[in-house]
N, C-alpha and C positions, 0 to 999 in steps of 0.2 A: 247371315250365317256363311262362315268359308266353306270353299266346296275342298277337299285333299282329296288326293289321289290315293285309294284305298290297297291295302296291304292283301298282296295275294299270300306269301307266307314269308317264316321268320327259322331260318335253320342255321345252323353249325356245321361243321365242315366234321367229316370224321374223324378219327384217332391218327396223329401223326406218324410219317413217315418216313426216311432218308431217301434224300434223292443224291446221288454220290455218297460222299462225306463230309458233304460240307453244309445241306439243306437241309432243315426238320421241316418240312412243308404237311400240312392237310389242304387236301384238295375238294377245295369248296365246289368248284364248276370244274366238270360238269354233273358232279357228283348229287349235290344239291337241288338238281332241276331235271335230272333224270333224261337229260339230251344235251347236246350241242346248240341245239340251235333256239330255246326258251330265251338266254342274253344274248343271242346275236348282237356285235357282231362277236362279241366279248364268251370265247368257247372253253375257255378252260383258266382256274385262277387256283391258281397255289399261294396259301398264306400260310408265311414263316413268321407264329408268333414269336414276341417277345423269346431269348433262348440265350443263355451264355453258354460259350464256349471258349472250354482252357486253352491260355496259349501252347501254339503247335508252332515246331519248326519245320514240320511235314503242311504245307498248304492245303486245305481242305477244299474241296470243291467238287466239279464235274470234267471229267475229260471231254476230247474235243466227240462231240456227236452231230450227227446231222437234223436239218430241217427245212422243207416244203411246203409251201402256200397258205403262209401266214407271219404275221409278224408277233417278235415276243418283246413284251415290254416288264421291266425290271424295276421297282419304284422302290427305293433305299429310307427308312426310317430311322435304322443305327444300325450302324457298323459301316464297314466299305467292303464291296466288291468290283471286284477285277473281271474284266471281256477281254476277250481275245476272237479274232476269228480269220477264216482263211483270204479274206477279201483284203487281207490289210488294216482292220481297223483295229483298232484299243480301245480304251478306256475306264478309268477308275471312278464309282460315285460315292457317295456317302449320304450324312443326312440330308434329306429333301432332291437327291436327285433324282433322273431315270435315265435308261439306258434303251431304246427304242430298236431294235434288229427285225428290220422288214428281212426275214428267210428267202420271202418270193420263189424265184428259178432255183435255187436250191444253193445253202449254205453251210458250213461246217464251223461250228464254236465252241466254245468251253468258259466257262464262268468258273469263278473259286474266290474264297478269302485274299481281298490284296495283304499283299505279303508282311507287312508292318502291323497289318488288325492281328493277322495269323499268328504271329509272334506274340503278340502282348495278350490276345484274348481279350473276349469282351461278349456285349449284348449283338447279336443280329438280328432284326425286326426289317422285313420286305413283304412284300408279295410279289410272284409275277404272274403277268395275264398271257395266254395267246389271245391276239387280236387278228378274224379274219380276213383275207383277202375277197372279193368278189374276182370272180370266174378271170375276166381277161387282166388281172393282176397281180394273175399266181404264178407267171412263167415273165414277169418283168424281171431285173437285173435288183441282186441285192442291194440295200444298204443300210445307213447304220447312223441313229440321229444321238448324242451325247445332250441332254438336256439341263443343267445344272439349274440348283435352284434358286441363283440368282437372276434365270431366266424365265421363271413361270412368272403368268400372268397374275397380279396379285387385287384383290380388293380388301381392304379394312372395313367389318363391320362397327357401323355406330355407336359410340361408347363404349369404345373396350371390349366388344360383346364378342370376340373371335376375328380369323379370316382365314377368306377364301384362298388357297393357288391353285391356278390354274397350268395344268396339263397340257390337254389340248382339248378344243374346241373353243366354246365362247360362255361367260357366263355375266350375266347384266353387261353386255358389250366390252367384256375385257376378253382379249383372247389369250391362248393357250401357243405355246412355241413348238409343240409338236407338228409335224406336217401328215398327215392323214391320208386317206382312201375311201373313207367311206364318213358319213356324219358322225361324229359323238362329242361327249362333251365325257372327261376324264377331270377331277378336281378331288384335292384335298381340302375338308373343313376343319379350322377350328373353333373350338368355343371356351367360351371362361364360365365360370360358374353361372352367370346370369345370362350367356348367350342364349340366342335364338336367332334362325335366319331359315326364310320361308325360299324353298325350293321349285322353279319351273323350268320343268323339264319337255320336250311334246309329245303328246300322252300316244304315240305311234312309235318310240326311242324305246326299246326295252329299256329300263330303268333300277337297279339294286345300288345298296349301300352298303358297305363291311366298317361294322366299328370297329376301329382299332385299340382307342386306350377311352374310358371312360364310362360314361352310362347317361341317355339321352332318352327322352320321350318323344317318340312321332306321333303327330296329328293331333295330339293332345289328350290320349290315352294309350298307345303303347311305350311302356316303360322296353328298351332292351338295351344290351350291354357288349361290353368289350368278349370280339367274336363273334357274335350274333350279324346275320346276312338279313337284308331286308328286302325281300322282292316286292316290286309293286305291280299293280294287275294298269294296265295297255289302258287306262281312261283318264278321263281330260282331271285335272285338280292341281290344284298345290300340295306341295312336300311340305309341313314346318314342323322343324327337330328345335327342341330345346334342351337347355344343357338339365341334367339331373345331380351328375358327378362334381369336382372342382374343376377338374381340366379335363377335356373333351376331344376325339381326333377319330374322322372316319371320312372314307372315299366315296366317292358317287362316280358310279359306271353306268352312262345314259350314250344308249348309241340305235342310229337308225340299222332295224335287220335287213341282214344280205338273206333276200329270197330267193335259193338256191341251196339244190340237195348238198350235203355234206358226208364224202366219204373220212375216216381218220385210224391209223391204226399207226401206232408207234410215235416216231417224230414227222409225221407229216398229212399234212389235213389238204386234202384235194376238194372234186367234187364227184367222181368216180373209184369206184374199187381197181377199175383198169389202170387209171392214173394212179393209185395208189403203187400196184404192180411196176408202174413203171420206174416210181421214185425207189423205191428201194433197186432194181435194177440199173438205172443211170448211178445210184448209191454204190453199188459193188462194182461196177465198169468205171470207177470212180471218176466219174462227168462232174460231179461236185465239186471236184478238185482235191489236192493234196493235205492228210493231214498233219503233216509237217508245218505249222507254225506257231 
């Protein structure tokens, strides 16, 4: 008999909400687990399902805002977005890329509709995660990893059955082109109708799934679907999803916890309320640097 790694719970993210004008996001985490620190390192996930929006000749998005000791990671499913930030860097993704901004010592960015999607209109489908820093690599120097997804780590499952990309980390020894801080393993799966692929993950990684497009069965009694979060409880098993749907597409966020208090109020997640204090003060004596770019 297989031994799975059993389902602590299965929730939804609550009722959508704009972040500028240009994100319909429900925020799953930390919403969903009632703290920051249940997915460690993985503290906060905003998902923008599936959403058209009319073409705009006004660019929809976020102005430029600051951020503190953590990094934000942006995973594009359709549409394109545009990064901008005060350090110098750019970058445009679309489908299957990500956008990786270690915030660290303190950073200023702005994300929006690139301006060609803006114009014609279309489907936007993302999430983005903040991804923690541990203590002595929250006050390191920004930067900023452009990830395309002709750079993910890829496996094809057997007979047509789906495939793996890989993110970052490692998965059956293909790796992932992110460069990290801490352990995890970040992957998108797909499956085709008759897919199946058995998941291991080490049962000390907090471990959740967010399906995106389809309807899949884990362990070989929970039916759940497009939306649906799937935490699993910290014990040793195999993960196996099979497909239920025709076409199948959902994320595995398995990352070792940063054990270490978490202060977080606004855009920046320390490990004290002092240090909190501080970042918005280095923020207004603008230590950050200028928002002029």
């Amino acid at each position: 008999m297989r031994n799975y790694r059993s389902i602590e719970k299965v929730f939804r993210g609550p009722e959508p909400h704009m972040v500028g004008d240009g994100f319909r996001v429900s925020q799953y985490l930390p919403a969903g687990t009632n703290g920051m620190q249940r997915l460690s390192p993985f503290i906060l996930l905003d998902y923008h399902a599936p959403y058209y929006y009319e073409p705009s000749e006004v660019v929809r998005g976020v102005g430029a805002h600051p951020h503190r000791g953590f990094e934000t990671v942006t995973i594009a499913y359709e549409g394109r977005i545009e990064h901008h930030d005060n350090k110098g860097n750019h970058g445009i993704i679309g489908t299957g890329d990500v956008q990786w901004m270690t915030a660290a010592s303190g950073i200023l960015h702005k994300e929006y509709h690139e301006k060609e999607f803006s114009k014609s209109g279309g489907v936007l489908h993302m999430i983005q995660l903040w991804v923690n820093l541990p203590k002595e690599k929250k006050r390191i120097e920004p930067k900023y990893q452009a990830l395309l997804k002709e750079d993910m780590g890829k496996i094809k499952l057997d007979d047509h059955q789906g495939e793996i990309s890989i993110i970052a980390g490692e998965v059956n020894g293909v790796k992932g082109p992110a460069s990290t801080f801490t352990k995890m393993n970040i992957y998108n799966v797909s499956l085709s109708s008759e897919g199946k692929v058995t998941l291991k993950e080490p049962s000390h990684f907090n471990t959740g799934i967010l399906v995106l497009k389809g309807e899949v069965k884990i362990n070989e009694d929970r039916v759940v679907k497009e939306g649906d979060f799937i935490l699993f409880d910290n014990v040793p098993g195999e993960i196996f999803v099979e497909s239920v749907a025709k076409d199948n597409l959902f994320v595995v966020l398995s990352g070792e916890p940063i054990d270490e208090p978490v202060a977080s109020y606004g855009p920046f997640v320390m490990n004290t309320t002092d240090e909190i204090y501080e970042a918005y003060e280095d923020f207004r004596n603008n230590k950050f640097g200028t928002e002029e770019f």
